[in-house]
C-alpha positions, 0 to 999 in steps of 0.5 A, a space after each residue: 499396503 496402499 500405492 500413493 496413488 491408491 491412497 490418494 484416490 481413496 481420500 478424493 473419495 472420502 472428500 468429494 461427499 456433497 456436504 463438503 462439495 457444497 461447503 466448498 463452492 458456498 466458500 466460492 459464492 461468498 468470495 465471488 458474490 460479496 466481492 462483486 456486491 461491494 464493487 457494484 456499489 461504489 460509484 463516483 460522485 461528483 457535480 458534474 463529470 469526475 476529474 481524471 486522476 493524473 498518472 505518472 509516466 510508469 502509468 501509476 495514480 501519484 499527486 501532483 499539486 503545486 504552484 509553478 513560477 516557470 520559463 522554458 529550458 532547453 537541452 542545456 541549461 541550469 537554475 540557480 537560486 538562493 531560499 531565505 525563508 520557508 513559512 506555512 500555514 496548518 489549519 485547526 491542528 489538535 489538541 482543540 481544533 479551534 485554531 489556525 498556526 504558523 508551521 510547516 507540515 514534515 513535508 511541506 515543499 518549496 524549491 527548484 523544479 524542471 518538468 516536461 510541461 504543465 500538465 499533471 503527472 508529467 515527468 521531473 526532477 525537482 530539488 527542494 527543501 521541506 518542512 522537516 525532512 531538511 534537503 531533497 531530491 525527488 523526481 518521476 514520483 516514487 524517487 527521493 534522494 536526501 540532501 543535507 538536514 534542517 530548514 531554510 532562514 534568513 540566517 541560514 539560507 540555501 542555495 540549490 541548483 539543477 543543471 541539465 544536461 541532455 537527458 541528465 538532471 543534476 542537483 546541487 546544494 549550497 551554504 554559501 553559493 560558493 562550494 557545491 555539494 552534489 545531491 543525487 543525479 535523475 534521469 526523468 522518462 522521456 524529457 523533450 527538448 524543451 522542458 519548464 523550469 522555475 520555481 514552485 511550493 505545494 504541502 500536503 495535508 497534515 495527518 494526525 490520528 484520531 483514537 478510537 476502539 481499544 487503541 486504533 486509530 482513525 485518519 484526519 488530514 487538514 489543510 496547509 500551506 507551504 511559501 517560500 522566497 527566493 532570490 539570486 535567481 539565475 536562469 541559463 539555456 532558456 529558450 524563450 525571451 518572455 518574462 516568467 508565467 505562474 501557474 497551479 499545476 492541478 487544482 487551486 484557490 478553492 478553500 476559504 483560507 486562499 479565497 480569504 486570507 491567503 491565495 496560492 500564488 507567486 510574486 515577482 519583487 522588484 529587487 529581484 525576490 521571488 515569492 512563490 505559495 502553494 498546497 498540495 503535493 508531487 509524489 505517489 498517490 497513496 491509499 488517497 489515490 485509488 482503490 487497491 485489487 485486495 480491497 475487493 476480496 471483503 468475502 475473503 475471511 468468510 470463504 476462510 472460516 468454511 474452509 477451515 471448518 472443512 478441513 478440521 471436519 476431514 481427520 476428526 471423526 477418523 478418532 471416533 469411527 471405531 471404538 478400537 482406535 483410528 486408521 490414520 497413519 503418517 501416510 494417510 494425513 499426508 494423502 489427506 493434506 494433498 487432497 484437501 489442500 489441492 481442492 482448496 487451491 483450485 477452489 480459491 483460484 476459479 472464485 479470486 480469479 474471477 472477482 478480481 478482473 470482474 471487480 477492477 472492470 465493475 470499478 472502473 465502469 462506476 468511475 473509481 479509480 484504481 491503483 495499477 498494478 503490473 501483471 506479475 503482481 495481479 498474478 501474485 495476488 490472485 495465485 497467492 490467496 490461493 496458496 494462502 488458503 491451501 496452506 490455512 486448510 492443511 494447517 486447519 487439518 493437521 491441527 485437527 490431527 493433533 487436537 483430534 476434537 473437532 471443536 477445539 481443533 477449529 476454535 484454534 485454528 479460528 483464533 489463530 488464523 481468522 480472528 488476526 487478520 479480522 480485528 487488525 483488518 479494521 481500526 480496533 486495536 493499538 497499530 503496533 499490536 496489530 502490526 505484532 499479531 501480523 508478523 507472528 501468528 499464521 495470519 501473516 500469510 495476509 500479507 501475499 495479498 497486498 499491492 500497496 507500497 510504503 513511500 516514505 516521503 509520502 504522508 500516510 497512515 501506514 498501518 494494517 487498518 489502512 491496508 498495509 502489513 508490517 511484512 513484505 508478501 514473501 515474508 508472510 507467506 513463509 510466516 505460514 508455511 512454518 506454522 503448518 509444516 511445524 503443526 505437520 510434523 507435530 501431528 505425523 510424530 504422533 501417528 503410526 508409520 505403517 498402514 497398520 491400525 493405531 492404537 486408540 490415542 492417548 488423552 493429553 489431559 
């Protein structure tokens, strides 16, 4: 009987052949090659130079849009203010497209804001009320803090307040000005001593979804804006004896509707109203902000299906070597399952390793911008497609022990790992059917790949066409580490246990 590490050499040496030494570093070139072409092409354009997308205090890509009506606040101090109306404006919405309607998007915003300045992607903490989504607290971006539900009329204003306190922003929400609810408490990164605090109104695109293929589904976004009166404006701790300033903070007034109808802006009524109007939006960037690390790897599922036919190719034609049966035991699809599964890894390591660092650095000289991600993630990605394409061969491989047909064993493990992650990877079939086919066939694996992060407050198409899974990266993973130890174990139960040679297995027709 062979030691394993026999074993494992006689297998290293049965697969090192230069056809499949070639297959492997094709599957490389493809990864590389396509990766860095696809980089390559896209370039910003812009008249001019291209503006710089504002970044938040973690250094992440977010929106940050609204009109502000402000005045200085220094270390101590607080806003009060009493809302009697919110009202808005969504250009030519579906069914017809043909018209423009009074309404608010879900999260159209208009309320109370401290930030650390005017300049975009500053810190705050910001206490509101939107279009559907009844009182929030948001701040520095991804944070949201819900308050209580439903919208803002005459009959039923809302008084909102922040305090600060230091460091410390805390926001309050009232019926009546008189009884005091407390919304949530935020510390914002790095305020300095003197912050602006005022009022502001911003709402972002409206999203509805275009049908298209066989029940996918395509993004459309259309402008809107948001306005919303004030009054009871009571101010206390600033320091600035000056009358209010009104701002865009971010780009403004550039559409035919504020050109023509209606300007973002603010008033300041004589009787103490306070009307404020903007478009936009304060919150994480989204897909909108910047191009994602995984949107490079576009050769990936072609890598994959060399992979795949690679790794069938290396038990099936044990079944018909010789005509008194096969060679492979337990033992021996194991020693096979290292090698093809190591050479994979490595394989996949070197080619997603380089296109990835190399493809950012391509991108960012062309002028696209990128959504950061932190090293740990980087390193998640590019270790985990990988581990991802380890894990496909072996699964590829004990299917080809099962199936012992070169043919059917690779059209299965096309169809279950492949054909998946393609139709979902594009707007082809309905969301929820690709979001089914991603979290219970092995193409859930995919999932170790994403960076993008699902904001609730942020209005999004989040779908597996757009870049999003329906699983966390772990959960994917763990999806295709089941499948291949299950086909495993199905294939090892059906061979010999010893070095002894097996029998000529049984036809399962």
């Amino acid at each position: 009987m062979l030691t394993t590490k026999e074993l494992l050499r006689q297998e290293w040496t049965g697969f090192r052949r230069p056809g499949r030494l070639i297959a492997m570093a094709v599957a490389a070139l493809l990864v590389l090659a396509l990766g860095l072409l696809d980089a390559s092409g896209d370039h910003a354009s812009c008249d001019g130079s291209c503006p710089t997308d504002p970044r938040g205090p973690d250094g992440s890509l977010v929106s940050d849009q609204f009109y502000f009506l402000h005045k200085d606040l220094g270390e101590n101090g607080s806003i009060t203010v009493r809302m009697t109306s919110m009202t808005g404006t969504i250009t030519y919405p579906p069914p017809d497209h043909d018209r423009i309607v009074p309404g608010l998007a879900p999260w159209a915003k208009a309320g109370i804001i401290v930030k650390d300045g005017v300049r975009q992607g500053s810190s705050y903490a910001a206490l509101m009320v939107t279009g559907g989504h009844g009182v929030r607290m948001q701040y520095d971006y991804r944070h949201d803090v819900a308050g209580s539900a439903g919208g803002v009329s005459a009959k039923a204003p809302r008084w909102l307040r922040l305090t600060r306190s230091g460091d410390t922003i805390t926001g309050y929400e009232s019926a009546d000005g008189k009884q005091w609810a407390k919304v949530g408490t935020a510390k914002p990164s790095r305020l300095p001593e003197t912050v602006q605090v005022g009022l502001f109104a911003t709402s972002p695109g409206d999203l509805t979804l275009r049908r298209v293929g066989l029940g996918g589904a395509t993004e459309e976004t259309r402008f809107t804006q948001a306005g919303a009166t004030f009054d009871n404006v009571d101010l206390e701790g600033s320091t600035s004896a000056e009358g209010w300033s009104g701002e865009a903070v971010g780009d403004m007034n550039h559409t035919d509707w504020e050109k023509y109808h209606q300007a973002s802006g603010a008033v300041v009524g004589a009787n103490g109203t306070m009307t404020v109007t903007g478009t936009g939006d304060i919150g994480p960037a989204g897909t909108e902000g910047g191009r994602p690390p995984e949107r490079i790897l576009v050769g990936l599922i072609l890598g994959l299906l060399i992979v795949l036919v690679v790794a069938v190719r290396f038990i099936t034609p044990e079944y018909r070597r010789e005509p008194g049966g096969s060679t492979v035991t337990g033992r021996v699809l194991a020693a096979k399952a290292i090698v093809v599964g190591s050479v994979t890894f490595v394989t996949g390591l070197l080619s997603v390793g380089t296109v990835i660092p190399v493809g950012l650095a391509i991108l960012k000289a062309n002028g696209i911008p990128l959504i950061g991600v932190s090293t740990l993630t980087g390193v998640r990605v590019v270790v985990g497609v990988a581990a991802l394409l380890a894990l496909a061969a072996v699964l590829a491989l004990a299917l080809g022990a099962m199936l012992r047909r070169g043919w059917l064993a690779i059209l299965v493990a096309v169809s279950a790992i492949a054909v998946p992650y393609a139709v979902t990877a594009v707007p082809l079939l309905d969301d929820g059917l690709s979001q089914w086919l991603l979290r219970v066939t092995p193409a859930a694996g995919f999932a170790i790949q994403q960076t993008l992060v699902e904001y609730p407050q942020v209005v999004a198409h989040y779908a597996p066409s757009a870049g999003y899974f329906p699983l966390p990266w772990w959960a994917g993973i763990a999806v295709l580490c089941a499948y291949t130890a299950m086909a495993l174990g199905v294939a090892v139960s059906r061979l010999p246990r010893s070095d002894e040679r097996a029998v000529r297995p049984r036809d399962w027709r």
